[in-house]
C-alpha positions in Angstrom: 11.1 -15.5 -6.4 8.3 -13.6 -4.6 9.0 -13.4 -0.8 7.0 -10.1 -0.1 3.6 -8.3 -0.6 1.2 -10.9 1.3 0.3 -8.8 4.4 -0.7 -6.2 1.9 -2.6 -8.8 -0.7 -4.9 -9.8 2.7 -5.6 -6.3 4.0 -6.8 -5.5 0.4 -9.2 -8.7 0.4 -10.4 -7.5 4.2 -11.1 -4.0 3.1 -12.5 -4.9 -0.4 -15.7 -6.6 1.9 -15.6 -3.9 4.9 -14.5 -0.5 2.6 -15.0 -1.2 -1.1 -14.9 2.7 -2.3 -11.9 3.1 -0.3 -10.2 0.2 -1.8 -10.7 1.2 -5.4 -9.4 4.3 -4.4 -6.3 3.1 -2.7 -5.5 0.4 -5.8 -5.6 3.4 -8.4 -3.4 5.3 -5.8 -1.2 2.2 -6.2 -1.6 1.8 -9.9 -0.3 5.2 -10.6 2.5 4.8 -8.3 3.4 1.8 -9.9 2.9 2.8 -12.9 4.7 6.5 -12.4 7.8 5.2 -10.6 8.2 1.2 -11.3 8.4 0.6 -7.5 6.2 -2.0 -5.8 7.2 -1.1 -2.5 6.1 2.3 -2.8 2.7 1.4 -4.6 2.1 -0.6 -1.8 3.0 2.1 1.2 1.0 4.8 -0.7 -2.2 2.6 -1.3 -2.1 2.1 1.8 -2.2 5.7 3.5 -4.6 6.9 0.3 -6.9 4.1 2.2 -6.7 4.8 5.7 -7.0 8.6 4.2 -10.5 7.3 2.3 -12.2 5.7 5.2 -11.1 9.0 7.0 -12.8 11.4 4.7 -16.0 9.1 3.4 -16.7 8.5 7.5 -16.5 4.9 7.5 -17.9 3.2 10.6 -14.5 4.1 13.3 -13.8 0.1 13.6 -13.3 0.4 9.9 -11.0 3.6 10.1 -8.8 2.4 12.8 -8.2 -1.2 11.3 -7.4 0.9 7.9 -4.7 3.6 10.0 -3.7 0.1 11.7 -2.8 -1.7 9.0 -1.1 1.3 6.9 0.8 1.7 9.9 1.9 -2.2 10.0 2.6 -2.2 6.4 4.6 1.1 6.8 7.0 -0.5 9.1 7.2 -3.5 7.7 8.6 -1.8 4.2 11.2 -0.2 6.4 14.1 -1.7 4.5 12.3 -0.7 1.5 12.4 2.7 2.6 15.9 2.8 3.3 16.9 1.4 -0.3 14.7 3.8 -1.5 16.6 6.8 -0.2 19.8 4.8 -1.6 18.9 4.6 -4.5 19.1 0.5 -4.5 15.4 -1.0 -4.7 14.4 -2.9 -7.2 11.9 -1.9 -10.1 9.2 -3.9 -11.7 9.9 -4.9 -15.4 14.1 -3.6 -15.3 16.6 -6.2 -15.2 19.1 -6.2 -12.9 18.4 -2.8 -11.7 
């Protein structure tokens, strides 16, 4: 029953070769969120600003910070619906039924 969260799986296995530190960063950002809230969705759209965020701040090689502001841009408006059912109150949570 999994139709989402692919794009996001492959820019975490591109940036775990090209921005390690950043990554780790980004999946406890996303871990937390997770963890906090019991949204994917929003794990997954905060992971991915915390990393474009990291390779901004550690001064990552500027190929490496635009493909991270790139992507977190991508994967921002991809979770557009998210976002709306978000503000609605209707997205689904990990681990509740029905809900």
């Amino acid at each position: 029953g999994f139709r989402g969260g692919k794009g996001v799986a492959t820019a975490a296995g591109v940036f775990a070769v090209l921005a390690p530190v950043a990554l780790g960063l980004a999946g406890a950002v996303f871990v937390i969120t997770v963890w906090l809230t019991r949204y994917v969705s929003l794990g997954s759209m905060t992971a991915a600003a915390a990393l474009a965020v990291a390779t901004m701040t550690w001064e990552h090689q500027q190929a490496v910070t635009i493909g991270a502001m790139s992507a977190a841009g991508l994967i921002l408006l991809r979770h557009k619906d998210n976002v709306a059912r978000l503000r609605t109150g209707t997205e689904r949570r990990i681990g509740l039924r029905g809900v």
